[in-house]
NUDOTI-385724 format. One record per residue (C-alpha): residue number from 1; residue in three letters; y, z, x. Coordinates in steps of 0.1 Angstrom, whole numbers, plus 5000, padded with zeros to 4 digits. Example, Ala and Ser with C-alpha at 12.3 -4.5 7.8 and 13.67 -1.06 7.14 Angstrom:
residues 2
- i_aa_v_w_u
- 1_ALA_4955_5078_5123
- 2_SER_4989_5071_5137
This chain:
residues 404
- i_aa_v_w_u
- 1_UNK_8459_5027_4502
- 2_UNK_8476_5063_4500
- 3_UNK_8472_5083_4468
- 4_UNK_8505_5099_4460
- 5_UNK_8500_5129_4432
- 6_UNK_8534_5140_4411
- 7_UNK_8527_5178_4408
- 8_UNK_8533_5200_4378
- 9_UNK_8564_5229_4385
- 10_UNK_8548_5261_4381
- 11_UNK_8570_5284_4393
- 12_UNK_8593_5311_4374
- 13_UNK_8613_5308_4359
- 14_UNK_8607_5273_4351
- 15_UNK_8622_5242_4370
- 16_UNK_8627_5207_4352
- 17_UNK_8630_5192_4384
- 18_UNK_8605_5161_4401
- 19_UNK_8610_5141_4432
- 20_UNK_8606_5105_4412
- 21_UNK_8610_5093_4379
- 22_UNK_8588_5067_4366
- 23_UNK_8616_5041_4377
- 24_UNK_8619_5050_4406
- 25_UNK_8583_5050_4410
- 26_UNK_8579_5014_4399
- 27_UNK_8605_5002_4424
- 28_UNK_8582_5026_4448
- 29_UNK_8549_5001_4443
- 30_UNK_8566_4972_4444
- 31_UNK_8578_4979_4479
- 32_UNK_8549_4988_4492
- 33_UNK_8520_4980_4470
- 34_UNK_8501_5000_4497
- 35_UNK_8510_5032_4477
- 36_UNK_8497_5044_4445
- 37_UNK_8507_5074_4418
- 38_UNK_8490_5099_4395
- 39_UNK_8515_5121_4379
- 40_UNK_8496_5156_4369
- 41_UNK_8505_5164_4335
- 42_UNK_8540_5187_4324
- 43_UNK_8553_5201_4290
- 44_UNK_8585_5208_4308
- 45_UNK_8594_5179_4334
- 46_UNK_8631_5160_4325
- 47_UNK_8606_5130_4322
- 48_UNK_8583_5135_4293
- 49_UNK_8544_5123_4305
- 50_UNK_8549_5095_4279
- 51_UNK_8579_5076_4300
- 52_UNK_8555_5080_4331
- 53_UNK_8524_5065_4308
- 54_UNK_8546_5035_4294
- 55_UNK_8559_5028_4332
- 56_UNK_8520_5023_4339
- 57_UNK_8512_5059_4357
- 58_UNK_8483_5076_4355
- 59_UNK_8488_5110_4337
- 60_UNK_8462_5139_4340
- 61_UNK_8453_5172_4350
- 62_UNK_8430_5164_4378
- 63_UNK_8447_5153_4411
- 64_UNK_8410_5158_4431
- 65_UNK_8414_5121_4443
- 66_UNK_8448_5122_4456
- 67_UNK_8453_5122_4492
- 68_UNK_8495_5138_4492
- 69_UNK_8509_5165_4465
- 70_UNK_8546_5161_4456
- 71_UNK_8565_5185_4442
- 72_UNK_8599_5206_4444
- 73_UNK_8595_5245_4443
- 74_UNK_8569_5266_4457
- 75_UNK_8534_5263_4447
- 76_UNK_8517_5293_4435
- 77_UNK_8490_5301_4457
- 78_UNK_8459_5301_4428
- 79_UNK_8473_5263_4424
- 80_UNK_8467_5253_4459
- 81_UNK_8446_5226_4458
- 82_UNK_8427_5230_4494
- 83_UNK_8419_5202_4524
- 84_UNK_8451_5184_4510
- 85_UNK_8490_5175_4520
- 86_UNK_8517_5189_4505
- 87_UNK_8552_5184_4503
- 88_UNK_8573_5212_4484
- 89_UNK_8605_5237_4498
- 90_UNK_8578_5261_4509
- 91_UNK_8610_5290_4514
- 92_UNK_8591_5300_4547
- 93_UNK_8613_5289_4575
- 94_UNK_8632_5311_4578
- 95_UNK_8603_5343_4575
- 96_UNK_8616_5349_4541
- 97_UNK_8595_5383_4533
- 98_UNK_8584_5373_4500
- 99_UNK_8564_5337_4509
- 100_UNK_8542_5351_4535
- 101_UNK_8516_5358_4512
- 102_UNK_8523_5318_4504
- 103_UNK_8518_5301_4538
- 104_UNK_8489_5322_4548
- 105_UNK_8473_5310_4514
- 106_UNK_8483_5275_4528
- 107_UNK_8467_5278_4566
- 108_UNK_8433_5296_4551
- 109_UNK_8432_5265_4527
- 110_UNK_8434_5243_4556
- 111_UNK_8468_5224_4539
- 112_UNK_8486_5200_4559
- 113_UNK_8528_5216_4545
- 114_UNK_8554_5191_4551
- 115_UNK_8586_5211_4541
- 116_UNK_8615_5191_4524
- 117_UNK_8643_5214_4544
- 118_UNK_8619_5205_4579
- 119_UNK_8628_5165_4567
- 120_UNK_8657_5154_4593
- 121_UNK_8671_5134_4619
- 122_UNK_8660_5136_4655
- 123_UNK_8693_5156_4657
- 124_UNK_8682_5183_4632
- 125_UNK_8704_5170_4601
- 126_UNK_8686_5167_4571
- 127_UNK_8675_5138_4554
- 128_UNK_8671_5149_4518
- 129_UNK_8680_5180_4494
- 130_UNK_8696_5190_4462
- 131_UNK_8727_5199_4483
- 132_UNK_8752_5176_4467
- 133_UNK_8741_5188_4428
- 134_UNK_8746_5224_4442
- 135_UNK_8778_5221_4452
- 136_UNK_8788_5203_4417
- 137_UNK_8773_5224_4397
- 138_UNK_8787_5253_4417
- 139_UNK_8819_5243_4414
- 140_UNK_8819_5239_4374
- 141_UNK_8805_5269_4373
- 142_UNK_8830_5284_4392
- 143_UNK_8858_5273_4367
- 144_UNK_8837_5281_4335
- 145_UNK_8838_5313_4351
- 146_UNK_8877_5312_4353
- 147_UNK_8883_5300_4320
- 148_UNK_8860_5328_4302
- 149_UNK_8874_5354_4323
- 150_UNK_8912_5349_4315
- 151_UNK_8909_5335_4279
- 152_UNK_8920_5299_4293
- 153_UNK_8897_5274_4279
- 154_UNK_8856_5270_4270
- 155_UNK_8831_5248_4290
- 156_UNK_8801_5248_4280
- 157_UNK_8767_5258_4303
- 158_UNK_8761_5227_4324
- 159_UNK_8720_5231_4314
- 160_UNK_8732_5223_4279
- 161_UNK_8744_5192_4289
- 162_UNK_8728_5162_4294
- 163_UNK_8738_5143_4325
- 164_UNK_8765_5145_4353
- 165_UNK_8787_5118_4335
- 166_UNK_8787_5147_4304
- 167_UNK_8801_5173_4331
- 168_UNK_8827_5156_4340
- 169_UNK_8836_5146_4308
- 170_UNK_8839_5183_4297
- 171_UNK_8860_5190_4324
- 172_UNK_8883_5161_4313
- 173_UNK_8896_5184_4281
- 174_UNK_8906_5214_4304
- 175_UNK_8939_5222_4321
- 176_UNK_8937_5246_4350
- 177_UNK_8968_5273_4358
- 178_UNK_8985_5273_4392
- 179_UNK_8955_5277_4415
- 180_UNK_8949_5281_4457
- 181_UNK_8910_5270_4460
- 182_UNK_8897_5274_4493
- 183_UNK_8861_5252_4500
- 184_UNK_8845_5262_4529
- 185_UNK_8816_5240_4548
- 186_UNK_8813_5199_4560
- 187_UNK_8778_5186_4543
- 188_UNK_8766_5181_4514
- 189_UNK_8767_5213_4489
- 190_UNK_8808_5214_4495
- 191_UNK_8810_5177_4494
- 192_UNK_8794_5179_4457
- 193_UNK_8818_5210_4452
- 194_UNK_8852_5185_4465
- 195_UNK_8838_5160_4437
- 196_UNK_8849_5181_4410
- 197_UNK_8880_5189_4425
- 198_UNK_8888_5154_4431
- 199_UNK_8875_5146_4397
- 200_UNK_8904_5175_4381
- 201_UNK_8932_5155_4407
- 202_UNK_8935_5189_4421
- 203_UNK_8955_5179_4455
- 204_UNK_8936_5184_4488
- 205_UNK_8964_5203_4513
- 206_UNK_8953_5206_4551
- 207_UNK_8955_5245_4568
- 208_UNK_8981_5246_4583
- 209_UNK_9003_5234_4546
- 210_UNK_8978_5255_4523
- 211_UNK_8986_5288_4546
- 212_UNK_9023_5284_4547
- 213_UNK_9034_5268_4515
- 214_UNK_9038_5284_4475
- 215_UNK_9031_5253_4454
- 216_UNK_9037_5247_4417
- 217_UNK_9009_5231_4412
- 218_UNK_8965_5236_4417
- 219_UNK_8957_5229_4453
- 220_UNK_8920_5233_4474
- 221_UNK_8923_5230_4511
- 222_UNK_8890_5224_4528
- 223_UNK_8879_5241_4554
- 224_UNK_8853_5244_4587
- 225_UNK_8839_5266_4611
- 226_UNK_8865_5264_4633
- 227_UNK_8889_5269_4608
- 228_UNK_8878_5300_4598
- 229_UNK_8864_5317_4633
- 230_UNK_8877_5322_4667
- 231_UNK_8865_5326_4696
- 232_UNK_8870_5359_4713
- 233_UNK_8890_5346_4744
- 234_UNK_8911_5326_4721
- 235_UNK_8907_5294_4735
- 236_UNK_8899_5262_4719
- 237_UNK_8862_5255_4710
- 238_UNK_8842_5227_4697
- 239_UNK_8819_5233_4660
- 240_UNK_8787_5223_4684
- 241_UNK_8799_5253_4709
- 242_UNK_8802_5277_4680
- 243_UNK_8768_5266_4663
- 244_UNK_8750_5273_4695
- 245_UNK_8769_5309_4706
- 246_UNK_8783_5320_4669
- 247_UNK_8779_5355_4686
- 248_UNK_8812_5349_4703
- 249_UNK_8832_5345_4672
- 250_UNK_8854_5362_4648
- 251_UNK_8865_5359_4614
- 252_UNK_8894_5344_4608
- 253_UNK_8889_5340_4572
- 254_UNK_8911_5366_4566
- 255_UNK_8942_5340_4568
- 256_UNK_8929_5321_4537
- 257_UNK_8922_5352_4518
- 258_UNK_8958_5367_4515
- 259_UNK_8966_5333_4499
- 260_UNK_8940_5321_4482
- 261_UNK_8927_5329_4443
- 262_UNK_8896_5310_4441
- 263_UNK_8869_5308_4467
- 264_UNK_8840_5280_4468
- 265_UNK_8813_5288_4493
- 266_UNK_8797_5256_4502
- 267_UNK_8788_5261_4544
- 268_UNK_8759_5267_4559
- 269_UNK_8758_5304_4575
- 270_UNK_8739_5305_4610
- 271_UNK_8723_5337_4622
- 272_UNK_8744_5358_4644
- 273_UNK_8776_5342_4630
- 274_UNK_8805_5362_4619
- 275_UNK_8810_5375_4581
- 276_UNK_8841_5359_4562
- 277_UNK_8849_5395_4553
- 278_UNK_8837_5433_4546
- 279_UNK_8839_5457_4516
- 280_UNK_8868_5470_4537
- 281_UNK_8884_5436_4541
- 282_UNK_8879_5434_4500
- 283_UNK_8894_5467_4496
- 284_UNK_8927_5456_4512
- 285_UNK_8958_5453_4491
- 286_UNK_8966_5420_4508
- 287_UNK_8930_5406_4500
- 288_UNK_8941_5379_4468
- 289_UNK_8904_5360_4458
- 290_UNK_8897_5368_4429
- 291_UNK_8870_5339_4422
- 292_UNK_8840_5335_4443
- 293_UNK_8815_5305_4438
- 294_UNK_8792_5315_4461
- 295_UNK_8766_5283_4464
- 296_UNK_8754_5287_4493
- 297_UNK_8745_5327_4478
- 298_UNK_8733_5342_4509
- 299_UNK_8724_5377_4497
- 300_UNK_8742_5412_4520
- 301_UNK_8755_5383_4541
- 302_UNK_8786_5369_4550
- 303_UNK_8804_5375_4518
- 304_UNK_8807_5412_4507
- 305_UNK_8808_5404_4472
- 306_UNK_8775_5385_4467
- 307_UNK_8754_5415_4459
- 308_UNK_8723_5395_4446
- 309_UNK_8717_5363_4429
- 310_UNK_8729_5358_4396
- 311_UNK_8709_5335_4372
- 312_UNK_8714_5304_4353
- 313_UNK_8709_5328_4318
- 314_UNK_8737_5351_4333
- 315_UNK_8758_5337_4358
- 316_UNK_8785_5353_4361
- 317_UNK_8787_5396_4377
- 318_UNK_8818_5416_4389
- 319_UNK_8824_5431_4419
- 320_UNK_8845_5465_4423
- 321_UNK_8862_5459_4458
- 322_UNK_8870_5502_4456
- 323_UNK_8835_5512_4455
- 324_UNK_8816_5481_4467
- 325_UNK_8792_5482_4438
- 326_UNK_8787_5459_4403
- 327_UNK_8808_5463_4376
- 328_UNK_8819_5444_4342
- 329_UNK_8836_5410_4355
- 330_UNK_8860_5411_4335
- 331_UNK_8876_5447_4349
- 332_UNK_8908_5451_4358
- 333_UNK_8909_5445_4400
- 334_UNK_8870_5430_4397
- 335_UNK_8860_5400_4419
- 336_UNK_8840_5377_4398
- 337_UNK_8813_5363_4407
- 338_UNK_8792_5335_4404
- 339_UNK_8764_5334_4430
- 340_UNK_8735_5312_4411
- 341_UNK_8707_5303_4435
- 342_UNK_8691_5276_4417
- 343_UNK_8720_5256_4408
- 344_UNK_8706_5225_4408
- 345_UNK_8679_5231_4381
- 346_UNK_8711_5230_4357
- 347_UNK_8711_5195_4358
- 348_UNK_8672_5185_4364
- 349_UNK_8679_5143_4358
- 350_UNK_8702_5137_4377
- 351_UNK_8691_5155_4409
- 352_UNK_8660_5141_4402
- 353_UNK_8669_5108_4404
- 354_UNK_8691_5116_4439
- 355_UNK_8665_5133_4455
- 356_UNK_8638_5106_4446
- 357_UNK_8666_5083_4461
- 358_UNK_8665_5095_4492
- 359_UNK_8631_5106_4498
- 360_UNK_8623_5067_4491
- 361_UNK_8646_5056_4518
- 362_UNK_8640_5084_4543
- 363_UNK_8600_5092_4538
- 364_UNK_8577_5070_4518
- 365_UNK_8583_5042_4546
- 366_UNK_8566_5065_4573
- 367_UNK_8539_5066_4557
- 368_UNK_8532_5031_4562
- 369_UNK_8552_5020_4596
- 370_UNK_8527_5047_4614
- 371_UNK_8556_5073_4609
- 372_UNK_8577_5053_4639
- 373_UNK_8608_5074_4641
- 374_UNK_8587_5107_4637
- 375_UNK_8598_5117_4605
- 376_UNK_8567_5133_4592
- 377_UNK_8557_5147_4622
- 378_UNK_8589_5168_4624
- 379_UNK_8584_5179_4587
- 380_UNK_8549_5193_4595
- 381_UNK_8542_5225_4594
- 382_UNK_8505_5235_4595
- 383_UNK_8474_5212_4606
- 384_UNK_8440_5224_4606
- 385_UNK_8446_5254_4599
- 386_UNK_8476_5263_4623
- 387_UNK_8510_5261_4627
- 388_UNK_8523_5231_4644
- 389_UNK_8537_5232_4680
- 390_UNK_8575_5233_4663
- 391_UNK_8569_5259_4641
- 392_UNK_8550_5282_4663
- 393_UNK_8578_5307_4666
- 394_UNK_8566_5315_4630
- 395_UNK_8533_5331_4643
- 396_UNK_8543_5366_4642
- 397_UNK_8556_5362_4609
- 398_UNK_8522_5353_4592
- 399_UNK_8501_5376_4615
- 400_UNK_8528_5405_4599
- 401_UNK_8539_5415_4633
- 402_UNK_8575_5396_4628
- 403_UNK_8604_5424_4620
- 404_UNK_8618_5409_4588
């Protein structure tokens, strides 16, 4: 018998989010009776303690005799509970400065971390996330941006609304003007972002139309790496070649950006890839976005205009292509911007119940087939104290040595 604990959210600001509801959790036990749940009590969790109680779980504030911790965000280090396993986005992969303090808290403790972003494929995809509620709340966000910006129409804030079939249905009473949307990346966050499009029947166009073409009508064109980068010598590449030397790239992004009015953000950016454009770039007369949804909100990155998170209380910032700074969003020549990095959190039921989805499928079943395709043991991060062998490159990071 494994003892599965459901962990409170503790982090700032607050997150609504859990990895099952108490549904899911039935059909959990019922599929392998092997596993049992305690769900550690929460004032803020989408699913009140009560729905857990009346689907017959456990609720309480000691998790002492549970043998694996599940929750979403971080857990603040006075929380850790030692000698136990844990499964949270620990933020530490990628020696992120300001979680240090976190995983050495979570080696002296003796924790055995299994990070949700470290779940994947032999092949390195991953097998579970939030990515497709990013990219659809990112999206909507985008075009409530739009319409407050220009007078057009009113949607309201997506956290105000109950459910993804709400969304949609809110989006239903708008009318957008002649738009060119660009959606950059191939997994999940811009496949949530295209559901929203599709959703509006905006019509997707392929490059080489959505470059050449004035249409009457709102189009998106959806775009890769290789759509968007060239290599240096100019000859033709495949994505796996540019993922592995991104170094011997160029923009090209450029192309879109002299045609294009409304951005969406939804790739993956590598290290040592090139930015999709500068301040300069920005600056340039022929430089037309004037929309960013920047999901995937990689801060003094790849896009010149995401100058730092924005938040779910205050999404939206401008950004003063002259001077490169913040301004008032709705300022003559501003960018605006919508660079939320919490998206998700805006609609805490249903990306609860699509995460809990997929971590059933994906995880709880190596657990209890002696973790045969070696899904947990890619996921691990620390045993006994140390690092695992996969995740030794992370060494000088927690010793302080690593140049951040």
């Amino acid at each position: 018998m494994i003892k599965f604990a459901l962990i409170k959210e503790r982090k700032t600001p607050p997150d609504r989010r859990v990895v099952f509801s108490p549904k899911k959790l039935q059909e959990i036990i019922q599929k392998f009776p092997e596993a049992s749940f305690k769900i550690e009590s929460s004032e803020l969790r989408i699913f009140k303690d009560s729905e857990y109680k009346e689907a017959g779980f456990e609720v309480s504030q000691d998790l002492s005799d549970c043998d694996v911790l599940l929750g979403v965000k971080e857990v603040p280090m006075a929380n850790l509970i030692p000698n136990k396993k844990y499964f949270f986005f620990s933020h530490t992969i990628k020696k992120q400065p300001y979680n240090r303090e976190l995983l050495r808290a979570i080696l002296k403790n003796n924790i055995e971390l299994y990070d949700h972003e470290a779940i994947v494929k032999e092949n390195g995809h991953r097998l579970i996330g939030f990515g497709r509620y990013a990219g659809l709340v990112g999206a909507y966000n985008g075009l409530r941006a739009l319409g407050i910006r220009d007078s057009l129409y009113e949607l309201p804030k997506v956290e105000t609304l109950p459910d993804l079939k709400s969304v949609l249905q809110e989006l239903d009473k708008i009318k957008l003007p002649n738009l060119k949307i660009v959606l950059t990346g191939s997994g999940k966050v811009a496949y949530g972002a295209k559901e929203i499009l599709d959703h509006l029947g905006i019509n997707r166009v392929e490059v080489e139309e959505y470059l050449n073409t004035t249409f009457d009508t709102p189009v998106y064109c959806m775009i890769d790496v290789l759509d968007y980068n060239i290599h240096r010598s100019g000859k033709n590449t495949t994505n796996k070649h540019f993922y592995k030397h991104p170094e011997e790239y160029l923009s090209n992004f450029m192309g879109f950006a002299k045609v294009s009015d409304f951005f969406i953000a939804g790739h993956f950016y590598g290290d040592g890839a090139p930015v999709f454009f500068t301040h300069e770039q920005a600056n340039s007369p022929e430089f037309k976005i004037n929309l960013i949804a920047d999901i995937s909100c990689d801060i003094n990155g790849p896009i010149a205009s995401t100058l730092r998170p924005s938040t779910i209380a205050k999404p939206i910032y401008g950004y003063d292509p002259k001077t490169g700074k913040e301004t008032d969003f709705k300022q003559k020549g501003a960018i605006t911007v919508m660079a939320v990095d919490n998206l998700p959190c805006e609609l805490p039921k249903d990306a609860s119940e699509g995460f809990g989805e997929m971590f059933m499928k994906s995880v709880i079943p190596a657990f209890f087939n002696g973790d045969k395709d070696g899904i947990l043991e890619r996921a691990r991060m620390t045993k006994n104290g140390e690092l695992t062998e996969r995740f030794k490159y992370l060494e000088d990071y927690v010793k302080g040595t690593a140049i951040l």
